[in-house]
PQR file with spaces between the fields and no chain letter, atoms N, CA, C, O and H, PARSE charges and radii, in Angstrom:
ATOM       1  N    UNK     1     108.785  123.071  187.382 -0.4000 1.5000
ATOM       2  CA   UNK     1     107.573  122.373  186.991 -0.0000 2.0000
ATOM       3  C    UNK     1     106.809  121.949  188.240  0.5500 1.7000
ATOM       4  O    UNK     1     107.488  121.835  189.261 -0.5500 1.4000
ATOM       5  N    UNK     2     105.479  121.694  188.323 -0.4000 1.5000
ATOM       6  CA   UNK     2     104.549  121.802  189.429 -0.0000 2.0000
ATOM       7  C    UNK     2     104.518  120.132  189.419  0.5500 1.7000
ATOM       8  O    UNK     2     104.285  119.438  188.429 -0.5500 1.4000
ATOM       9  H    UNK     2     104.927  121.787  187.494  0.4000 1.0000
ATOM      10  N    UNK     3     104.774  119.722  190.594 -0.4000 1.5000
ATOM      11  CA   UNK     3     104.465  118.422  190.814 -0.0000 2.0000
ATOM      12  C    UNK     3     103.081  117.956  190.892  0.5500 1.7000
ATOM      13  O    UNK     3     102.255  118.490  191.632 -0.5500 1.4000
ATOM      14  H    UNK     3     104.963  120.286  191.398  0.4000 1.0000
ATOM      15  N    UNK     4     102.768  116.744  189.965 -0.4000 1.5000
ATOM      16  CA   UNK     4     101.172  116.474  189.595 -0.0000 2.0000
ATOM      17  C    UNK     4     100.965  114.623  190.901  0.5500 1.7000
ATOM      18  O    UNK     4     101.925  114.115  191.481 -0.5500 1.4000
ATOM      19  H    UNK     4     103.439  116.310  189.364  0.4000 1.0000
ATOM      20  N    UNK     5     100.417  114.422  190.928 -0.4000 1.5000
ATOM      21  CA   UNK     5      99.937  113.191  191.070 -0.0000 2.0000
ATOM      22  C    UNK     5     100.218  112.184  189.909  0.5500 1.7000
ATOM      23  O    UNK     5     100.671  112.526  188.816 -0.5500 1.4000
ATOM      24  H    UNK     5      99.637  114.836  190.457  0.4000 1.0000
ATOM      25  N    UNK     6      99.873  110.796  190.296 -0.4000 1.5000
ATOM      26  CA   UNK     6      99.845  110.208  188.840 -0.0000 2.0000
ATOM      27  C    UNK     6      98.312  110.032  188.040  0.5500 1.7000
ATOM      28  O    UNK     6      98.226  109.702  186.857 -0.5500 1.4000
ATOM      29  H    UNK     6      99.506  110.518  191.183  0.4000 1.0000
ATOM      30  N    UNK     7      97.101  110.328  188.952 -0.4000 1.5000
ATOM      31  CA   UNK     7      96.166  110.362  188.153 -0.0000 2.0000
ATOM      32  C    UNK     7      95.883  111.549  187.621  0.5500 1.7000
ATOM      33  O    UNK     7      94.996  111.728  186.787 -0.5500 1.4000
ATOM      34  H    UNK     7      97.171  110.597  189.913  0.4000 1.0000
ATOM      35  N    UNK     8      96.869  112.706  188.230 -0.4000 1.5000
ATOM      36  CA   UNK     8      96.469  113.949  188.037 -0.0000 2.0000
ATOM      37  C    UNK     8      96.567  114.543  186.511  0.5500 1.7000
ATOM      38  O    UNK     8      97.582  115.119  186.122 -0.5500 1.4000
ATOM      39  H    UNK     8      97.590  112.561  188.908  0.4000 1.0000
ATOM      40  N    UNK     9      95.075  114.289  185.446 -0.4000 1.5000
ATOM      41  CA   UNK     9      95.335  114.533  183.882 -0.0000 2.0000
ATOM      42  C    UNK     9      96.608  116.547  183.307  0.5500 1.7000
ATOM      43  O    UNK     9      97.408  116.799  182.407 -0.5500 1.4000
ATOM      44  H    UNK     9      94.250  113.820  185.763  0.4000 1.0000
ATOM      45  N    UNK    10      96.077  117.284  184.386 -0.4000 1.5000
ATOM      46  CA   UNK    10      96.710  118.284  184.146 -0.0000 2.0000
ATOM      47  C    UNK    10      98.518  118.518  183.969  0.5500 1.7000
ATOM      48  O    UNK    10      99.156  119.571  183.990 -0.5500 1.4000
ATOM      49  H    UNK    10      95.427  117.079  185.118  0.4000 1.0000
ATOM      50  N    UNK    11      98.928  117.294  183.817 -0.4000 1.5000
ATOM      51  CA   UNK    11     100.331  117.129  184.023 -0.0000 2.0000
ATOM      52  C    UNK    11     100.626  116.705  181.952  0.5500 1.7000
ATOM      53  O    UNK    11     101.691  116.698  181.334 -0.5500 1.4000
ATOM      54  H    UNK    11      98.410  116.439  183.799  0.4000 1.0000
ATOM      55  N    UNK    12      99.628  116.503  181.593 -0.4000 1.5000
ATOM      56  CA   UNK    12      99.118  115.985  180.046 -0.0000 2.0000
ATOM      57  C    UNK    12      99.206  117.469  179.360  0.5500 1.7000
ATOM      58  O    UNK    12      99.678  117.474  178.223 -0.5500 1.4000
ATOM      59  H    UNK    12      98.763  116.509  182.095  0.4000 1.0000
ATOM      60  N    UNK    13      98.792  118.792  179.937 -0.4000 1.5000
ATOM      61  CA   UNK    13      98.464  119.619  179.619 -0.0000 2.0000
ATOM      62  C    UNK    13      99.176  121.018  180.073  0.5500 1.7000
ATOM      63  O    UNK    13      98.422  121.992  180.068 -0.5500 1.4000
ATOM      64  H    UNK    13      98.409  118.788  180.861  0.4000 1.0000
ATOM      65  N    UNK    14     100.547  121.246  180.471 -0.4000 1.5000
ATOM      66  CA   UNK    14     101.222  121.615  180.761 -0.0000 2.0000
ATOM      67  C    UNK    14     101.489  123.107  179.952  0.5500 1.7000
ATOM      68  O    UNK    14     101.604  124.189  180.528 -0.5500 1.4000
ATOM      69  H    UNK    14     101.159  120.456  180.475  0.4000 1.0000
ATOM      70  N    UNK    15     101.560  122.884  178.457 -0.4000 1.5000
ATOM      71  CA   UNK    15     101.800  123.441  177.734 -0.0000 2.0000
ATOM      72  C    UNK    15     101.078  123.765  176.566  0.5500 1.7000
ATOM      73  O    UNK    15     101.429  124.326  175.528 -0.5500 1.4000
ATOM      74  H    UNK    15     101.467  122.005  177.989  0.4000 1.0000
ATOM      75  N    UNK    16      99.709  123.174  177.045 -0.4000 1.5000
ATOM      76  CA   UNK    16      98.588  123.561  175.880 -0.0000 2.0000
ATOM      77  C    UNK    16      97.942  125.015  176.718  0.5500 1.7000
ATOM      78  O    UNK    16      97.899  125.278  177.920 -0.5500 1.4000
ATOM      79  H    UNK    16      99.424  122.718  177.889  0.4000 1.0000
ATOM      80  N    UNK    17      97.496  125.765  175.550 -0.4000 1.5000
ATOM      81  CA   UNK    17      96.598  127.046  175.704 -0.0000 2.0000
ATOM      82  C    UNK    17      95.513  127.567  175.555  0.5500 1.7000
ATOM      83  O    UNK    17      95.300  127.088  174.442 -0.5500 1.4000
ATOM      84  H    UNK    17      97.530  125.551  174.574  0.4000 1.0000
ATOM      85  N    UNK    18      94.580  128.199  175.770 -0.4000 1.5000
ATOM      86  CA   UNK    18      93.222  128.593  175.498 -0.0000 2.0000
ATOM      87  C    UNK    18      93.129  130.287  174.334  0.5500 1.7000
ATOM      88  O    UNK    18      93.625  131.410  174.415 -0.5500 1.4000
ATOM      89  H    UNK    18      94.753  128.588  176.674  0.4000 1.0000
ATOM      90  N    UNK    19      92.593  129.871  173.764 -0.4000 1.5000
ATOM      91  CA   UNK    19      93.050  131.483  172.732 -0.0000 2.0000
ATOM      92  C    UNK    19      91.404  131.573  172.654  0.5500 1.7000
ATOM      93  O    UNK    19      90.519  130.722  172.742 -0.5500 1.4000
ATOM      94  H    UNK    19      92.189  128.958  173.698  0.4000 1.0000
ATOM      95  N    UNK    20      91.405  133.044  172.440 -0.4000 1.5000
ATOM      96  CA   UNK    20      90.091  133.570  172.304 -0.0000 2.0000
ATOM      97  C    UNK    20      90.015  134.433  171.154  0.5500 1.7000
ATOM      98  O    UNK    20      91.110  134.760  170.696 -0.5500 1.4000
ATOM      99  H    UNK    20      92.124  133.735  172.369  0.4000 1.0000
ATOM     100  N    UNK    21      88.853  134.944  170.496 -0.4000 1.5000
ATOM     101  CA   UNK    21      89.036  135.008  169.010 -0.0000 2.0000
ATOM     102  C    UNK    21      89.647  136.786  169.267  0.5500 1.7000
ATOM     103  O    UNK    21      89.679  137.399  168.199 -0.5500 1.4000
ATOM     104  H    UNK    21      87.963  134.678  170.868  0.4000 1.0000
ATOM     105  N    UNK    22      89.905  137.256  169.963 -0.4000 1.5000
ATOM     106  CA   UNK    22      90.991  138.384  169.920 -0.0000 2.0000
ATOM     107  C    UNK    22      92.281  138.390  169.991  0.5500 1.7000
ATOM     108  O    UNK    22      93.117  139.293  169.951 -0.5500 1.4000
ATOM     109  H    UNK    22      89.879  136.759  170.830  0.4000 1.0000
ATOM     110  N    UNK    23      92.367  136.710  170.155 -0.4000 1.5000
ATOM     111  CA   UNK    23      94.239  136.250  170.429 -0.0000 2.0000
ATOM     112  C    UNK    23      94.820  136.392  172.111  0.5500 1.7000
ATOM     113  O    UNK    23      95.914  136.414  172.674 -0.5500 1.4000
ATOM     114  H    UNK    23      91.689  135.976  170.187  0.4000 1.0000
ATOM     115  N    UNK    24      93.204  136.479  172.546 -0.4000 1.5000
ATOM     116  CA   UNK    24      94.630  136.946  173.833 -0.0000 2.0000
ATOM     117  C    UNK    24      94.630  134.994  174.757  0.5500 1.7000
ATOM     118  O    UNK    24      93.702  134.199  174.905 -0.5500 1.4000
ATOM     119  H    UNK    24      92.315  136.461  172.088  0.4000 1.0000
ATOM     120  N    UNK    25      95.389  134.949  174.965 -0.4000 1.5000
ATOM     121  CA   UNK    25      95.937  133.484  175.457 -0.0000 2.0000
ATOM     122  C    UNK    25      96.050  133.376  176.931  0.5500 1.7000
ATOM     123  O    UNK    25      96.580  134.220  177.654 -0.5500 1.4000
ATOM     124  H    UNK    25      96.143  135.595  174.845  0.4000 1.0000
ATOM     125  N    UNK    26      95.282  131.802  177.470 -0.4000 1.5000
ATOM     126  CA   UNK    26      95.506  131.243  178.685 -0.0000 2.0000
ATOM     127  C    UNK    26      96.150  130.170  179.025  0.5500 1.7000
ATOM     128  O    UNK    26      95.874  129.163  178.374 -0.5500 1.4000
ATOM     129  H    UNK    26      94.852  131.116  176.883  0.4000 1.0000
ATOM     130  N    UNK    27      97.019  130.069  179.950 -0.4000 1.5000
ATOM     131  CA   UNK    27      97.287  128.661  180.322 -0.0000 2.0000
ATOM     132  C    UNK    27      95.646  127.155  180.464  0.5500 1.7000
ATOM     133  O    UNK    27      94.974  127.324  181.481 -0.5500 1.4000
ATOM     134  H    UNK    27      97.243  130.887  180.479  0.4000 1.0000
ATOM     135  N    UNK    28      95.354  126.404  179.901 -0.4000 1.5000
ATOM     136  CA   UNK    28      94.522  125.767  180.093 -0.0000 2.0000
ATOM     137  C    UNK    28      94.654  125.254  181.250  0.5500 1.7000
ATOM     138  O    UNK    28      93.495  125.073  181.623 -0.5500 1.4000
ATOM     139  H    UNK    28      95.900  126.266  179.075  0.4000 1.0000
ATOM     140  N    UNK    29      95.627  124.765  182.378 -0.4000 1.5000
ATOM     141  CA   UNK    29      95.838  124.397  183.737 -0.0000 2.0000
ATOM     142  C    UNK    29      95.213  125.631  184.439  0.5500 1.7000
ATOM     143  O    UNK    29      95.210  125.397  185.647 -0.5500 1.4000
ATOM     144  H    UNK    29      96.568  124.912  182.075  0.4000 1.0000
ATOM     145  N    UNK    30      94.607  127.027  184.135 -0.4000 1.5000
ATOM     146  CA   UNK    30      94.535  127.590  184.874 -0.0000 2.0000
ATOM     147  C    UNK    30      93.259  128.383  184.132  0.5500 1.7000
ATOM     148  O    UNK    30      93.330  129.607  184.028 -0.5500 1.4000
ATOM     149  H    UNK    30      94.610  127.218  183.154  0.4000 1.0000
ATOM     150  N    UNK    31      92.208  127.737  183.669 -0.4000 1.5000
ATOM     151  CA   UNK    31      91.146  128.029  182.998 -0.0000 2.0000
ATOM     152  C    UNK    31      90.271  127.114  183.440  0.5500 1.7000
ATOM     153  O    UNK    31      90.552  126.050  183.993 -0.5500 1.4000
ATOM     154  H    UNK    31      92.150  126.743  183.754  0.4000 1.0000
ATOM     155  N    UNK    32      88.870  127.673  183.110 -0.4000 1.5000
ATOM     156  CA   UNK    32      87.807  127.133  183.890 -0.0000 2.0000
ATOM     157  C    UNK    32      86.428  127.354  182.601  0.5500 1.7000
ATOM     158  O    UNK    32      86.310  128.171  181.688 -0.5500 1.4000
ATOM     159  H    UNK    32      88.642  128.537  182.661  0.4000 1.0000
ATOM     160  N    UNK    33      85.587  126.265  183.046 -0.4000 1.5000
ATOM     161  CA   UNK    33      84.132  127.067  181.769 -0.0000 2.0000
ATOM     162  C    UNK    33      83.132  127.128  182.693  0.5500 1.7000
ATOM     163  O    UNK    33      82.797  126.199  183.428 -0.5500 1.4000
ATOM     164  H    UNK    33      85.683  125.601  183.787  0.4000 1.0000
ATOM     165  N    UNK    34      82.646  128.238  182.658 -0.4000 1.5000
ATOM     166  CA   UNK    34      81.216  128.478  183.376 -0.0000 2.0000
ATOM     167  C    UNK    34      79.837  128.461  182.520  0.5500 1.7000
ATOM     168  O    UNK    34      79.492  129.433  181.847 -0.5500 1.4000
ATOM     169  H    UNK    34      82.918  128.992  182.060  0.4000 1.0000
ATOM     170  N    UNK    35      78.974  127.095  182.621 -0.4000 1.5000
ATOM     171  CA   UNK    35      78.214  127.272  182.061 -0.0000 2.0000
ATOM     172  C    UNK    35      76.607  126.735  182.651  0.5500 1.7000
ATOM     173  O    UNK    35      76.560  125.750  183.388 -0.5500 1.4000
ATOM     174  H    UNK    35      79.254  126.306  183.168  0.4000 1.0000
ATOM     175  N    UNK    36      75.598  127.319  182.336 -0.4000 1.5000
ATOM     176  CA   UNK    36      74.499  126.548  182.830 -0.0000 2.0000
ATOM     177  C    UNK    36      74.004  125.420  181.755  0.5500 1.7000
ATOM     178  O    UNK    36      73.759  125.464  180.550 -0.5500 1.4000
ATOM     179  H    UNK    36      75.636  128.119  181.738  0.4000 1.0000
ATOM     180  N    UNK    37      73.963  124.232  182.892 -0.4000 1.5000
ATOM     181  CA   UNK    37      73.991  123.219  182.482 -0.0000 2.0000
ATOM     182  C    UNK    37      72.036  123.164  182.010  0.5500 1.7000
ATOM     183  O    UNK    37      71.148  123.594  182.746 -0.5500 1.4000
ATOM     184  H    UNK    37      74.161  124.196  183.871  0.4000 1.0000
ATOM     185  N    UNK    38      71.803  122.470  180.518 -0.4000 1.5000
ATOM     186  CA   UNK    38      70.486  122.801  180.199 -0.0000 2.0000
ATOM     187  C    UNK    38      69.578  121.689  180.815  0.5500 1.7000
ATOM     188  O    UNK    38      68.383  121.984  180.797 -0.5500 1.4000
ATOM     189  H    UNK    38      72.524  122.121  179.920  0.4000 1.0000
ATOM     190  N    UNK    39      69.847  120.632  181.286 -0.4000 1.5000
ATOM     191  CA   UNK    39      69.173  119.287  182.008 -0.0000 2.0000
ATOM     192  C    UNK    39      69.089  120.448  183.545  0.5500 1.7000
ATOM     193  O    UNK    39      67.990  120.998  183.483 -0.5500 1.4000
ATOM     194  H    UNK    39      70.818  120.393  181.300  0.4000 1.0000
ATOM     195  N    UNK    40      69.456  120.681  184.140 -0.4000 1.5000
ATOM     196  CA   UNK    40      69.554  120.916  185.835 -0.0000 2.0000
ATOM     197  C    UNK    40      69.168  122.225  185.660  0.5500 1.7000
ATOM     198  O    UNK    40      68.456  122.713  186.537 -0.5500 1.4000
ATOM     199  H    UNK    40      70.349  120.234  184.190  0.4000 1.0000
ATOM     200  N    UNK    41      69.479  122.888  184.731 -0.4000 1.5000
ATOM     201  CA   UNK    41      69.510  125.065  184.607 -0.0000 2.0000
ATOM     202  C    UNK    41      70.380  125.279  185.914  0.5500 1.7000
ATOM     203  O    UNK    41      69.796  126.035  186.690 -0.5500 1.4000
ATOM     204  H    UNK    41      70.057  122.491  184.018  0.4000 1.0000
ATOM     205  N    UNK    42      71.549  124.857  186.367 -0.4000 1.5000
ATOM     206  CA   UNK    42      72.220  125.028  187.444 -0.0000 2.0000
ATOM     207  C    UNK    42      73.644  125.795  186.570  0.5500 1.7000
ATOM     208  O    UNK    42      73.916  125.780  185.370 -0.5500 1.4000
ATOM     209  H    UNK    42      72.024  124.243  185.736  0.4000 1.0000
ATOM     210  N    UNK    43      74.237  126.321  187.531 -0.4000 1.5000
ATOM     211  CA   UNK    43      75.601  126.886  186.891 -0.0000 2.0000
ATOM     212  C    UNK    43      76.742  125.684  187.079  0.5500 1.7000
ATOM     213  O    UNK    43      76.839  125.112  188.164 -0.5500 1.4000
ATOM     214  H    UNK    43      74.016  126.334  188.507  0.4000 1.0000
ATOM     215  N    UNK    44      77.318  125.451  186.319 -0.4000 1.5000
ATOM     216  CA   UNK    44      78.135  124.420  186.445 -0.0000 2.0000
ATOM     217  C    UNK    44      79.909  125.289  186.187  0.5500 1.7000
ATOM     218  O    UNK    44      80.073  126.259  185.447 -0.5500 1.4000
ATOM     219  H    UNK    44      77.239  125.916  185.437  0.4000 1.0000
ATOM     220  N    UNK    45      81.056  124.587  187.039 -0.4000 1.5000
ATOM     221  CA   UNK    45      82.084  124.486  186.280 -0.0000 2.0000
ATOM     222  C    UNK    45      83.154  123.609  185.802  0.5500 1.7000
ATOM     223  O    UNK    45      82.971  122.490  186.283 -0.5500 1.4000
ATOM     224  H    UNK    45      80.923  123.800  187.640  0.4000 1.0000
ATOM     225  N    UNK    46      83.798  123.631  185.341 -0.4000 1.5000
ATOM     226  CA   UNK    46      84.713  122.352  184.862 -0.0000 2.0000
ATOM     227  C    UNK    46      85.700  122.935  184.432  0.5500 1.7000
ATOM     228  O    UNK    46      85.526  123.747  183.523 -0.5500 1.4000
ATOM     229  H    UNK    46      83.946  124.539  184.950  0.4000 1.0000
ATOM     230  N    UNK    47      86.597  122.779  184.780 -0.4000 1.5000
ATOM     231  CA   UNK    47      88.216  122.354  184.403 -0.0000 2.0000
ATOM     232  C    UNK    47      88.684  122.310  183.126  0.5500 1.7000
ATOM     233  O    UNK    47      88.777  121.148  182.731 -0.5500 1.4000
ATOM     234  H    UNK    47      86.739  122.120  185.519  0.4000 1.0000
ATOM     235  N    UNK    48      89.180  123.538  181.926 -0.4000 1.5000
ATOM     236  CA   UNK    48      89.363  122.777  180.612 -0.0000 2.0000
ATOM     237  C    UNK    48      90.384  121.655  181.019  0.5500 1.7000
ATOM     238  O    UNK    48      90.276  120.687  180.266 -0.5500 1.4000
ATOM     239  H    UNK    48      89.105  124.482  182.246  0.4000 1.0000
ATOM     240  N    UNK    49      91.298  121.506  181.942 -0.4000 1.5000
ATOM     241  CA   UNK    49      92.073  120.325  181.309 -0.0000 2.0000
ATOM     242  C    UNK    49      91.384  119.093  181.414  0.5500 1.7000
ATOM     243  O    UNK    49      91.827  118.090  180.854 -0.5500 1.4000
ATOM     244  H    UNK    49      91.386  122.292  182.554  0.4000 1.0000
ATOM     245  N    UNK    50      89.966  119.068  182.318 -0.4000 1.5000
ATOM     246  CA   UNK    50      89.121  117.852  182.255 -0.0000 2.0000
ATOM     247  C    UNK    50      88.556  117.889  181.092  0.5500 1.7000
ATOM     248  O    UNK    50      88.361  116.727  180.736 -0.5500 1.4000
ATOM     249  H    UNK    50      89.606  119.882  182.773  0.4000 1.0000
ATOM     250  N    UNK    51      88.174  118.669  180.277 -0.4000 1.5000
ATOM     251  CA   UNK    51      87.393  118.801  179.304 -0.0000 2.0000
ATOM     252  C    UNK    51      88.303  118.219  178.039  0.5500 1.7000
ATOM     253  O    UNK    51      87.739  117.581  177.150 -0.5500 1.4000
ATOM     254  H    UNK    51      88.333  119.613  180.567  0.4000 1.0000
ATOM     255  N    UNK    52      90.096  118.528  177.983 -0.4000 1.5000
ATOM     256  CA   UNK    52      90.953  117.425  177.068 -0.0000 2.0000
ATOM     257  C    UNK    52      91.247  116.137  177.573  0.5500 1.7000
ATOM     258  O    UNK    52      91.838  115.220  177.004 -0.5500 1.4000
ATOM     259  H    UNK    52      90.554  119.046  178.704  0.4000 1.0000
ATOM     260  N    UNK    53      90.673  116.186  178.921 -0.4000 1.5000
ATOM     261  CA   UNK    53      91.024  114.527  179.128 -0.0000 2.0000
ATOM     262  C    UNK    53      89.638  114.281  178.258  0.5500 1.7000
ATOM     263  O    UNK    53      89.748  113.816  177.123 -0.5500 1.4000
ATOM     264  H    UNK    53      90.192  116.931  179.383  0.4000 1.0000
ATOM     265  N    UNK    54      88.348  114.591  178.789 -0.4000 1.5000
ATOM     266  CA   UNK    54      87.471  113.482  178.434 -0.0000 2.0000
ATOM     267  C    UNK    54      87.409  113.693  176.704  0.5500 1.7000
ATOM     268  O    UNK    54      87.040  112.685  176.101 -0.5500 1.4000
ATOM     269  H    UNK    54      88.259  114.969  179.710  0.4000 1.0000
ATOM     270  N    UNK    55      87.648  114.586  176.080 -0.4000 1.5000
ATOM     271  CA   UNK    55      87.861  114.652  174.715 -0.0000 2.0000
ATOM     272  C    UNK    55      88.524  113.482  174.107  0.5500 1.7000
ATOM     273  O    UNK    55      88.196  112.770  173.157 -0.5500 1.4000
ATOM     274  H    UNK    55      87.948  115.405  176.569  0.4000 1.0000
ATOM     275  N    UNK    56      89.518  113.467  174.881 -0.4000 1.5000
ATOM     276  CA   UNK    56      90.949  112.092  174.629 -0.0000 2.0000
ATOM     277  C    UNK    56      90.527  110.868  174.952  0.5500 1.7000
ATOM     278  O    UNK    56      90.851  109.885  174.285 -0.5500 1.4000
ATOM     279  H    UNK    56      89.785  114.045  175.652  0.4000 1.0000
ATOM     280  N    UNK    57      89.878  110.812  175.848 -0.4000 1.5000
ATOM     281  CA   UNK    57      89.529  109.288  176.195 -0.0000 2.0000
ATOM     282  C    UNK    57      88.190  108.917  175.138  0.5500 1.7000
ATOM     283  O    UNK    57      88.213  107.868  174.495 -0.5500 1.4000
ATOM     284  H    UNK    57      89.615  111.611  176.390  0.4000 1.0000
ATOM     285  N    UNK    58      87.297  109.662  175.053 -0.4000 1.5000
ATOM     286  CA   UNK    58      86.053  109.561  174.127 -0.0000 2.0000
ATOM     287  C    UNK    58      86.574  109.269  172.655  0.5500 1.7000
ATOM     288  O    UNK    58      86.116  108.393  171.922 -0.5500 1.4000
ATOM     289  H    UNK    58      87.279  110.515  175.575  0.4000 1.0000
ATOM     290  N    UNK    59      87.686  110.211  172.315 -0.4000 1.5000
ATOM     291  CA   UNK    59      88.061  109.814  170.877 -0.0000 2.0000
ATOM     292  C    UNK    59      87.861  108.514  170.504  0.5500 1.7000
ATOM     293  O    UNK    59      86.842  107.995  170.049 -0.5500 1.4000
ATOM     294  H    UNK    59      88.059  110.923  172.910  0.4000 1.0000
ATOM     295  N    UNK    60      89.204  107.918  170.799 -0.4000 1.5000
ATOM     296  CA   UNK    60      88.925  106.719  170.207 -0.0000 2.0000
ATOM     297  C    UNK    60      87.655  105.338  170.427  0.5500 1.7000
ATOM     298  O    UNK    60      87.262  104.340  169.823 -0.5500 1.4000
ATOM     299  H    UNK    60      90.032  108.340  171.168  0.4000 1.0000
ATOM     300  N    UNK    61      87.435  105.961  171.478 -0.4000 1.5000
ATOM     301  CA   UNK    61      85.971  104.770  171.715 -0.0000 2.0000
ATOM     302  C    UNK    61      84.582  105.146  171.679  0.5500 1.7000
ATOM     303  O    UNK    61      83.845  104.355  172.267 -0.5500 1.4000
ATOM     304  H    UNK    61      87.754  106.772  171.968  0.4000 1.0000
ATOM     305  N    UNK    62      83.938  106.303  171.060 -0.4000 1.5000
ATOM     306  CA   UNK    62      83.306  106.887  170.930 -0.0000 2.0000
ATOM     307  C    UNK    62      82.987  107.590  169.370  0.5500 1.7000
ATOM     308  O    UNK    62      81.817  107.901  169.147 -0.5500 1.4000
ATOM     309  H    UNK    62      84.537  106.946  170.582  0.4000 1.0000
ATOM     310  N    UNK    63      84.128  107.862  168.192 -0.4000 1.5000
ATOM     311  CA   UNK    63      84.265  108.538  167.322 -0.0000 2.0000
ATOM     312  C    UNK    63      83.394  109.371  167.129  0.5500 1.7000
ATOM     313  O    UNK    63      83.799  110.529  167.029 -0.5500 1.4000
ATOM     314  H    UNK    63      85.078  107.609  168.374  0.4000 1.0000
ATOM     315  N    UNK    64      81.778  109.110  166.991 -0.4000 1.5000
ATOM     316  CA   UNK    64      81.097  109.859  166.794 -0.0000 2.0000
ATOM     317  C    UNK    64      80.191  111.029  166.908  0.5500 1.7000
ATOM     318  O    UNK    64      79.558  111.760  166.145 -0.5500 1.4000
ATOM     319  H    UNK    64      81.449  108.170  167.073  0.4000 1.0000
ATOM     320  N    UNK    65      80.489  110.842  168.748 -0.4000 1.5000
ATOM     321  CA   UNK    65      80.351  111.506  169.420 -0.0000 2.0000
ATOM     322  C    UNK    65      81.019  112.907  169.768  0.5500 1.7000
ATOM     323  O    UNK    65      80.603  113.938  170.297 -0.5500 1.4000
ATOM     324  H    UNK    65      81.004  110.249  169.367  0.4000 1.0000
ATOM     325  N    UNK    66      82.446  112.421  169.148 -0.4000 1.5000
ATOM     326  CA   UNK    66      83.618  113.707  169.945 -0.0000 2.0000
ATOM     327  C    UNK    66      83.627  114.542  168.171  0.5500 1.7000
ATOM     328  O    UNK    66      82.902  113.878  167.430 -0.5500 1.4000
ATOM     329  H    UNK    66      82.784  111.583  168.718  0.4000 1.0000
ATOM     330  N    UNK    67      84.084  115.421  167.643 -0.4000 1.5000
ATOM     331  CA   UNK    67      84.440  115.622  166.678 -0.0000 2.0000
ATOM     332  C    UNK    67      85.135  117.348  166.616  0.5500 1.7000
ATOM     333  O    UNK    67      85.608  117.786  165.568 -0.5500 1.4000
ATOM     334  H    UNK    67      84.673  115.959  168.245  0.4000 1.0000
């Protein structure tokens, strides 16, 4: 197992996966989203396992927002 930090969220996500609608499967620790962001039109990327942290933290204090 890969030694994380303690703030490091990817240690949360070890064993979750990314599936795509043909089935073929990624480690989410080792996936990325490339997208242009529509405020800036810049290419942006991010981290899915940042993308289940902030999912997780928004849940409960947010509800309406995350869904």
């Amino acid at each position: 197992m890969t030694e994380y930090s303690s703030h490091d969220w990817r240690k949360n996500t070890d064993n979750a996966i990314v599936s795509d609608s043909k089935g073929n499967k990624l480690s989410v620790n080792d996936s990325i989203v490339l997208f242009k962001n529509p405020k800036t039109l810049k290419e942006e990327e991010v981290d899915v396992s940042r993308l289940i942290r902030v999912f997780c933290n928004n849940k409960e204090s947010n509800r309406r927002s995350v869904k």
